[in-house]
N, C-alpha and C positions, 0 to 999 in steps of 0.2 A: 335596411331596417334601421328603424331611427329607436334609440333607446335615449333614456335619459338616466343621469347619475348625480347623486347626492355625494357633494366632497364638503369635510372636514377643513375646517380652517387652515392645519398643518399641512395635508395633503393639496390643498389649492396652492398655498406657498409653493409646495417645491415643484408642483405642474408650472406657475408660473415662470419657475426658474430654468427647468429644463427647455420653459418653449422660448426665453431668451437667449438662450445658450444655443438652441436649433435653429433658429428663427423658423418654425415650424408650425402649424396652426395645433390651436390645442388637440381637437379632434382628431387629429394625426399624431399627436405624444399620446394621447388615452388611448389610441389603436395600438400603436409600436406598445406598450407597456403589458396591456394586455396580452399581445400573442406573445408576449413575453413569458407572461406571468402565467399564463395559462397550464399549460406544461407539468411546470412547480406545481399547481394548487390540485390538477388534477392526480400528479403523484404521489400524494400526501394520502389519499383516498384507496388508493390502489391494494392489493393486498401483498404480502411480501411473497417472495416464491419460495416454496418450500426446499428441504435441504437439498442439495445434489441434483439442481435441475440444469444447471449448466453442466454435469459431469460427462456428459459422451460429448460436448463441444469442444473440453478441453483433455486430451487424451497425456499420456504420460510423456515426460521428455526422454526422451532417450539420449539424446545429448550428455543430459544432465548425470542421469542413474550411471552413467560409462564413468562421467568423470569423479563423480559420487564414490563409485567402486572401487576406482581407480586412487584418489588419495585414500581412502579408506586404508587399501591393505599397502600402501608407504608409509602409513603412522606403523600398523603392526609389524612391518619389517623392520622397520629404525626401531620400533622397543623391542623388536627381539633383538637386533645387531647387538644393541645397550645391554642388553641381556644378559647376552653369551659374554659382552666383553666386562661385563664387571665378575661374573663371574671368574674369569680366565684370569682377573685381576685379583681375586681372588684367592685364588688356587695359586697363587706364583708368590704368594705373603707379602703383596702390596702394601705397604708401610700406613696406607689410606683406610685400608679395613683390618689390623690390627688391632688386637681386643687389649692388647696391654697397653698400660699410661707410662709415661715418661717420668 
């Protein structure tokens, strides 16, 4: 199918630079550019998908939630160890939490 195209001063420029750059015939850069472009122009058009339409593709990590889980309750262990131990530092008149001034 033979079509014809209308180019812009600018746009002839840099076709003719890319077909020295190729050594390519034009009609073969305006093809290559085209299935190029095409793609692009056509998903600009498209509609977007609505929310959660990828969500049974992509299922939960389980991986993840374990090790999720897993630091989780070592942050709460270390604040409670810190816990009990200021505490107990407490209780034993730690010169550190001493309410009187020097």
């Amino acid at each position: 199918m033979r079509r014809s195209v209308d180019l812009d001063a600018e746009l002839e420029t840099e076709l003719s630079d890319v077909v020295s750059l190729t050594k390519e015939k034009p009609a073969v850069v305006i093809r290559q550019a085209l299935r190029a472009g095409l793609p692009t122009v056509a998903n600009r058009f498209q509609s977007t998908r609505p929310a959660g339409y990828f969500a049974d593709d992509y299922g939960p990590d389980k991986e993840r939630v374990a090790l999720e889980s897993a630091f989780g309750s070592s942050i709460q262990a270390a604040a409670a160890g810190r816990s009990s131990t200021i505490t107990a530092a407490a209780r034993r008149g730690s010169p550190v939490f001493s309410t009187s001034r020097p």
